[in-house]
C-alpha positions as CSV (number, residue, x, y, z in Angstrom):
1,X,29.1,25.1,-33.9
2,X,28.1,21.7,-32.9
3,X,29.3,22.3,-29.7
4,X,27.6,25.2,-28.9
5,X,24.2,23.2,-30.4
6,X,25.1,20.4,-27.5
7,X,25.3,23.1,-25.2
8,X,22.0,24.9,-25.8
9,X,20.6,21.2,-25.8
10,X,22.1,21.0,-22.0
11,X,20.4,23.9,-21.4
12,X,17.0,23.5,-22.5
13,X,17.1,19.8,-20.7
14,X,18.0,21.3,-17.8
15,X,15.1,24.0,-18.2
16,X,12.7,21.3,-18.9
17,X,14.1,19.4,-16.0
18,X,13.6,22.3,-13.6
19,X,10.0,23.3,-14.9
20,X,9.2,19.6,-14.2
21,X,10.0,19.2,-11.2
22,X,8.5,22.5,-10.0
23,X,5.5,21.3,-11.9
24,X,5.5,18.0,-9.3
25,X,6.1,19.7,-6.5
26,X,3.1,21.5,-7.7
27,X,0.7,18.8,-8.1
28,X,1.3,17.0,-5.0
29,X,1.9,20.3,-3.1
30,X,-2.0,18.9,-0.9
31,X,-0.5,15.5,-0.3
32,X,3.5,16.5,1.0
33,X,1.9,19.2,3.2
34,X,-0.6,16.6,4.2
35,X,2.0,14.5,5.3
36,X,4.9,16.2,6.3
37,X,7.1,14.9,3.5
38,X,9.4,15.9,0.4
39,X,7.3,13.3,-1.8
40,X,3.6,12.9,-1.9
41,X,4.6,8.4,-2.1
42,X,3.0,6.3,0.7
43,X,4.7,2.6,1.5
44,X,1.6,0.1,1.8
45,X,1.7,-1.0,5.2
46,X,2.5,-5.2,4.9
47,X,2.1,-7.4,7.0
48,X,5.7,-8.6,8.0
49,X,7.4,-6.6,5.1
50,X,6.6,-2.9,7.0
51,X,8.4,-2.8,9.6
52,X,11.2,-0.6,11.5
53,X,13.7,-0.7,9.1
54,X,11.8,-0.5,5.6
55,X,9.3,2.2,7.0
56,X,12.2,4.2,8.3
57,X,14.2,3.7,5.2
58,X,11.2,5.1,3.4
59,X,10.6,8.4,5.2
60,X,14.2,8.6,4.8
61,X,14.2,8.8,1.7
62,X,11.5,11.4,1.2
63,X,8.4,9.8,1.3
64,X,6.1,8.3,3.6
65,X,6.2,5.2,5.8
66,X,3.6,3.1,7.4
67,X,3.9,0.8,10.3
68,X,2.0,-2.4,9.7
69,X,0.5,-3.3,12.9
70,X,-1.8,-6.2,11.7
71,X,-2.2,-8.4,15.0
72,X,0.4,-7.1,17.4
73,X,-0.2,-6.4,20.7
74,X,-0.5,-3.2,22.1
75,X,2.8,-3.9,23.7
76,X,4.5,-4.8,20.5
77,X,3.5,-1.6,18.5
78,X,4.7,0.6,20.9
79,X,8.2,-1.2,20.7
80,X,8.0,-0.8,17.0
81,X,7.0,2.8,17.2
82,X,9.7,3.4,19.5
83,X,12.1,1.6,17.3
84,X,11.2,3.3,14.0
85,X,11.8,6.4,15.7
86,X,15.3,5.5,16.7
87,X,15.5,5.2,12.8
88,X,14.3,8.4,11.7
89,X,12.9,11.5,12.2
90,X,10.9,12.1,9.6
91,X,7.2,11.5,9.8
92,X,5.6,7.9,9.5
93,X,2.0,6.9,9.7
94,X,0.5,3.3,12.0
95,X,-1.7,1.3,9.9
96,X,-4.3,-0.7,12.3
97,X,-6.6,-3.3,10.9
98,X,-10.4,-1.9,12.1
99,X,-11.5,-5.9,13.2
100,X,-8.1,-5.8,15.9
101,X,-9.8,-7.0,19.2
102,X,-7.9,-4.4,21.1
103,X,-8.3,-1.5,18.5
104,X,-9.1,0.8,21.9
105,X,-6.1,-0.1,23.0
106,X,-3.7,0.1,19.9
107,X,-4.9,3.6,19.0
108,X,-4.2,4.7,22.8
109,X,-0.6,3.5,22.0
110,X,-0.4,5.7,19.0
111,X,-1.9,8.3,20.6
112,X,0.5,8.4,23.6
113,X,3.4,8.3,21.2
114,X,2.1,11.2,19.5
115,X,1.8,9.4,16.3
116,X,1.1,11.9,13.2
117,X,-1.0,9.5,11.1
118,X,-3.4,6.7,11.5
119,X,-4.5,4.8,8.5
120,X,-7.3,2.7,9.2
121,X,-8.0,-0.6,7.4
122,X,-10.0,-3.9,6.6
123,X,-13.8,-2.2,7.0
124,X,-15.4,0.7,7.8
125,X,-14.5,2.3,11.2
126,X,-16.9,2.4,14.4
127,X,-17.6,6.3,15.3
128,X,-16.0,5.4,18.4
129,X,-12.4,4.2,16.8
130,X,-12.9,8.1,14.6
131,X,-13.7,9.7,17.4
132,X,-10.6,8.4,19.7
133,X,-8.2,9.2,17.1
134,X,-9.5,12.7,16.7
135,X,-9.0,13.1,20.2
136,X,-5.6,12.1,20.1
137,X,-4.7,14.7,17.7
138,X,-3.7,12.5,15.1
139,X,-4.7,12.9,11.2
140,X,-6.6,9.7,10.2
141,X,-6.5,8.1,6.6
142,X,-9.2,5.4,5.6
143,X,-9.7,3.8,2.8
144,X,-12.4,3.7,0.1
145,X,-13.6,1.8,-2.3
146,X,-16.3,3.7,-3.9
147,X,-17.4,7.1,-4.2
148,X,-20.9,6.2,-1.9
149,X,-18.2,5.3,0.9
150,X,-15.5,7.8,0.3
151,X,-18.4,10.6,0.8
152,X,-19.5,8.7,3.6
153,X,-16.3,8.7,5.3
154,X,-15.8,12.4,4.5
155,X,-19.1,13.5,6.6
156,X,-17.4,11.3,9.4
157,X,-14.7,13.2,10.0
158,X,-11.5,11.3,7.9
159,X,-8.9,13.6,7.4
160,X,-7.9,11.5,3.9
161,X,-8.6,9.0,1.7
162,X,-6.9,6.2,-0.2
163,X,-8.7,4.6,-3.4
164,X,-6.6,1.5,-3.7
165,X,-7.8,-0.8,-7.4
166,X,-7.6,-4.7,-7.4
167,X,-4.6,-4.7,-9.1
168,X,-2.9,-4.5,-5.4
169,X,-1.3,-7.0,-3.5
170,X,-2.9,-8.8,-0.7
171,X,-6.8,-8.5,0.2
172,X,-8.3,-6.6,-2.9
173,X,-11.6,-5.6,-4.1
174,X,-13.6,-6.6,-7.8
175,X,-12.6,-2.8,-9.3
176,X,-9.2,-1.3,-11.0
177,X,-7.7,1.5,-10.1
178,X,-8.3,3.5,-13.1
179,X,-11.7,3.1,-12.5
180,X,-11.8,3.5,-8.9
181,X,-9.5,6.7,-9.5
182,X,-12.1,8.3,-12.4
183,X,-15.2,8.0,-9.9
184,X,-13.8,9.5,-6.9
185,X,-11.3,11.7,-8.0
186,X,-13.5,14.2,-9.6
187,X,-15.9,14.3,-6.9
188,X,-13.9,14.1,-3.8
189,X,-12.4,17.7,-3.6
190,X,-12.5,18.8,0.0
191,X,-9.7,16.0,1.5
192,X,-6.4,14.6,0.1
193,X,-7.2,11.5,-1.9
194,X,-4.2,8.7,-2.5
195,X,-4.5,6.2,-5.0
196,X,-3.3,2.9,-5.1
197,X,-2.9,-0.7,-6.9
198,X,-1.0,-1.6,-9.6
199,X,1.6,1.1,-9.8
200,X,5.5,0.7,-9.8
201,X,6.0,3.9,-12.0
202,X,6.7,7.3,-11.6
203,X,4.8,8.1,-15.1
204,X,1.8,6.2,-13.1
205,X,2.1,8.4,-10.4
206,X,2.4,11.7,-12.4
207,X,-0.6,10.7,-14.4
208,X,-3.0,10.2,-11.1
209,X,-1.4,13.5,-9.9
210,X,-3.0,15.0,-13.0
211,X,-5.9,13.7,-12.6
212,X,-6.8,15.0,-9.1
213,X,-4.8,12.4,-6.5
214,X,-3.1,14.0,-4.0
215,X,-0.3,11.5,-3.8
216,X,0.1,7.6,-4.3
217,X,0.6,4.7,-2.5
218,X,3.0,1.6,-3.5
219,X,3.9,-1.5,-1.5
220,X,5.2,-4.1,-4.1
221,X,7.7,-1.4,-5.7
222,X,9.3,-1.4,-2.0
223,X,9.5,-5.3,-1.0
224,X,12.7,-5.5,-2.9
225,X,14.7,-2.6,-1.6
226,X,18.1,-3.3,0.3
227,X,16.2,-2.2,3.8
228,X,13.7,-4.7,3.8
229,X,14.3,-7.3,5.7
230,X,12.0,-9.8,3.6
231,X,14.0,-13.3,3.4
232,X,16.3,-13.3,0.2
233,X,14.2,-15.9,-1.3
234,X,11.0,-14.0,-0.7
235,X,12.3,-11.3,-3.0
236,X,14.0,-13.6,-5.2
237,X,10.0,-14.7,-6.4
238,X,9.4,-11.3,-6.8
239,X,12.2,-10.0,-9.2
240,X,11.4,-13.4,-10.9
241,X,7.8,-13.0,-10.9
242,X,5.3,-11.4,-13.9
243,X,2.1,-9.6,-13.5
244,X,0.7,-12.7,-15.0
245,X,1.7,-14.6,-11.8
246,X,0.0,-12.4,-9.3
247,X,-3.4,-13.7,-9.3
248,X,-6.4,-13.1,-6.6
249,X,-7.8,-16.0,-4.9
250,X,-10.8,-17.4,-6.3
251,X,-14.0,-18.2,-4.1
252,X,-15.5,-21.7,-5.0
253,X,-18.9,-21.8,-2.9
254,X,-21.1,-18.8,-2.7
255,X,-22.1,-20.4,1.2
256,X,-18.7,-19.8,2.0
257,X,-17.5,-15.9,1.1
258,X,-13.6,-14.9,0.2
259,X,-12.4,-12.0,0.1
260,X,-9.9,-12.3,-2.4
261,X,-6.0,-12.0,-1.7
262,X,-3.7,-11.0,-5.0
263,X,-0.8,-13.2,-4.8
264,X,2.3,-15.2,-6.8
265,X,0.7,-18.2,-8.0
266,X,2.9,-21.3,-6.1
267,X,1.5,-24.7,-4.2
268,X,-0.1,-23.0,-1.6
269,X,-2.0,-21.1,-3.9
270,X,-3.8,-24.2,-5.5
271,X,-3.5,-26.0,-1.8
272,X,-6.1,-23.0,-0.7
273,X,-8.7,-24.4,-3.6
274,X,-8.3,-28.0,-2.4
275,X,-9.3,-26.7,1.1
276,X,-12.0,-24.8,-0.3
277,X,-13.3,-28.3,-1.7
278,X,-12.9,-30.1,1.0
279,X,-14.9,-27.9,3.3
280,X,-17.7,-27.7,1.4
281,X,-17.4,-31.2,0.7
282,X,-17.4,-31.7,4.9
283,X,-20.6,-29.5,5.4
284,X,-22.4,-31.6,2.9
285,X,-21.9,-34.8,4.1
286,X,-22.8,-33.1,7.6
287,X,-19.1,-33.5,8.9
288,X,-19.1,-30.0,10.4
289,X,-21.2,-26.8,10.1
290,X,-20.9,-23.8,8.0
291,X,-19.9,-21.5,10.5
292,X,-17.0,-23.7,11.1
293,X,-16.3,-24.4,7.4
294,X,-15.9,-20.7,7.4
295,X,-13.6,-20.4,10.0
296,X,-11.8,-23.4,8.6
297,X,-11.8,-20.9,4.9
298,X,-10.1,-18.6,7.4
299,X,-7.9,-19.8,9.1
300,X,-6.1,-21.2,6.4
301,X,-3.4,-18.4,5.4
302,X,-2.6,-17.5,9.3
303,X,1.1,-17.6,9.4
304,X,1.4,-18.2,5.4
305,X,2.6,-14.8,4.9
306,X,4.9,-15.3,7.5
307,X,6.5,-18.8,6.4
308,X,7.1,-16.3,3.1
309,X,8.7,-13.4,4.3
310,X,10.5,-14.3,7.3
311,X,11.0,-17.9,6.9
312,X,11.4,-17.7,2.8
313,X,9.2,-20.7,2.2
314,X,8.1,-20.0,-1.2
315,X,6.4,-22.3,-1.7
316,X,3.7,-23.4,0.6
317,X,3.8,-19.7,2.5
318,X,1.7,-16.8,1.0
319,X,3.7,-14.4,-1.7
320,X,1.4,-11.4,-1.4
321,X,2.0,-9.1,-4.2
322,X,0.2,-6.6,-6.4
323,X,0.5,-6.6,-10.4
324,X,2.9,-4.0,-10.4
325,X,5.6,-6.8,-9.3
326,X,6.6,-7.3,-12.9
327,X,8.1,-4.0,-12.6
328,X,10.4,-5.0,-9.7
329,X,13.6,-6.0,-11.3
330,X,16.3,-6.2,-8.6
331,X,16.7,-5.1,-5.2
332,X,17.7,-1.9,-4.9
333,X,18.6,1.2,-2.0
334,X,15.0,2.8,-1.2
335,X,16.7,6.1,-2.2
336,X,17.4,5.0,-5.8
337,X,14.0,4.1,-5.8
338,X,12.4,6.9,-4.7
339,X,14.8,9.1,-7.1
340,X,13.7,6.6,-10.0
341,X,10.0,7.4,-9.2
342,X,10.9,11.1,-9.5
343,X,13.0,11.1,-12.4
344,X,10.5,8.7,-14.3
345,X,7.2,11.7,-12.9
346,X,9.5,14.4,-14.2
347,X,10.3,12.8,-17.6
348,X,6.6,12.4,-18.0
349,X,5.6,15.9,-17.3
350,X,8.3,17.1,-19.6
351,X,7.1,14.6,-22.1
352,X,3.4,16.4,-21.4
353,X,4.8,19.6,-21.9
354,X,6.2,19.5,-25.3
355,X,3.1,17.1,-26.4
356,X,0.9,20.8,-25.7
């Protein structure tokens, strides 16, 4: 008898499973045909971190890669684009940073490379930049940080959105992503809307899916799978590090503006205050100007991230990660990931179920 009780258990699990995962599938139905994909999961484009071989490994495994260009050259993002292709074929996305001198230029590479999906970051886009990427064919993705803009963008012509909370890694805005996520996704309806910041779960992601989100997007979850090519040590601080230890950057002189950048707390973290002192110390005493204090402010993290991820230096180089990093425990294929985010969305809905 008992046996036939475990097998009826079986059973029902399995029905559960099924009606969960049909129940996903469901809920992110607008953001996989959106993109092309199996999962409605978006990898943060990061500086350094996406590149060929983690964006690949991403699409590969069902969700959705993004290429981040940050200050490459036109030249050098068509050699990535190429080389990510080589890699997969599944569909990928080319993140390009809005204040890029040669934005003209970069989307005319995408463009001619027929690439899907353009997310566009780091400001508000020109009417010009929209209007290019339209012509190319290409769906473009912008980001929003409250519902004023996210209607705003909308009107322009954006294809989708992405709502992304302070809770992120690397430049980050004052508001979470719960609250980000219960002002605009009630009200934006008529395009797919992503959220992001803060999550490294799949009951995270199930629960914005409920609430309206097309889809998420994670970065942090994905720094430590086996494909990224982040320097050992780099990911090391990671499956060491708390959400306690990513903090943002704090501004110290309201003459001198920050936007803040969530990172691992380590020497160059408390080295960027000192330099913040000293500047304002310097245009005091009349030693330089303001506009060059800023630029000092700046300049001071160009090639930090870099000493980090490529070089390893943990220390003095910039560890860029979102809250979520205490949920990073070792490194890991991005196909065991992506099937833990599943399993852990599914479990949740089933969880849902049998609570109504």
């Amino acid at each position: 008898m008992a046996a036939v009780d475990s097998d009826v258990a079986v059973m029902a699990d399995d029905r559960a499973g099924a009606g969960a995962r049909a129940r996903l599938d469901a809920l992110w139905r607008t953001g996989t045909e959106f993109l092309g994909t199996r999962y409605a999961i978006l990898g943060g484009a990061m500086t350094w971190l996406s590149e060929r071989h983690l964006v690949s490994a991403i699409s590969n495994a069902g969700g959705f890669g993004v290429l981040a260009c940050g200050g490459m050259e036109p030249e050098r993002l068509a050699e990535e684009i190429d080389a990510t292709r080589a890699l997969t074929d599944r569909p990928f996305g080319v993140n390009l940073i809005t204040l890029h001198p040669q934005l003209d230029a970069l989307i005319d590479v995408c463009n001619a490379r027929d690439v899907s999906h353009i997310v566009l970051a780091g400001g508000l886009p020109s009417g010009g930049a929209i209007e290019r990427i339209k012509q190319g064919g290409a769906k473009l993705i912008c980001f929003a940080p409250a519902l004023a803009l996210a209607k705003k963008l909308v009107r322009s012509g954006v294809d989708a959105l992405v709502i992304e909370g302070t809770e992120a890694g690397g430049h980050v805005g004052p508001v979470s992503t719960s609250v980000l996520a219960q002002e605009i996704l009630p009200h934006v309806r008529d395009v797919p809307v992503f959220v992001a910041g803060g999550i490294g779960r799949g009951e995270a992601i199930a629960g914005y899916l409920e609430m309206g989100a097309a889809g998420c997007q994670l970065g942090t979850r994905f720094v430590c799978a086996t494909e990224s090519t982040a320097h050992p040590a780099f990911k090391k601080a990671f499956i060491r590090g708390s959400a306690r230890d990513a903090v943002a950057s704090v501004q110290l002189d309201p003459r001198f503006p920050v936007i803040p950048v969530r990172a691992l707390k380590n020497a160059g973290t408390e080295r960027f205050m000192a330099v913040q002192r000293d500047v304002a110390a310097k245009v005091e005493a009349g030693e330089m100007d303001q506009a060059a204090g800023q630029l000092e402010i700046e300049h001071f993290w160009a090639g930090a991230l870099r000493r980090a991820v490529v070089d390893g230096d943990v220390e003095t180089g910039s560890l860029m990660a979102g809250q979520s990093v205490g949920l990073v425990k070792a490194e890991q294929p991005m196909a065991e990931i992506m099937a833990d985010l599943v399993d852990q969305a599914c479990a949740h809905l089933v969880q849902a179920a049998n609570l109504s």
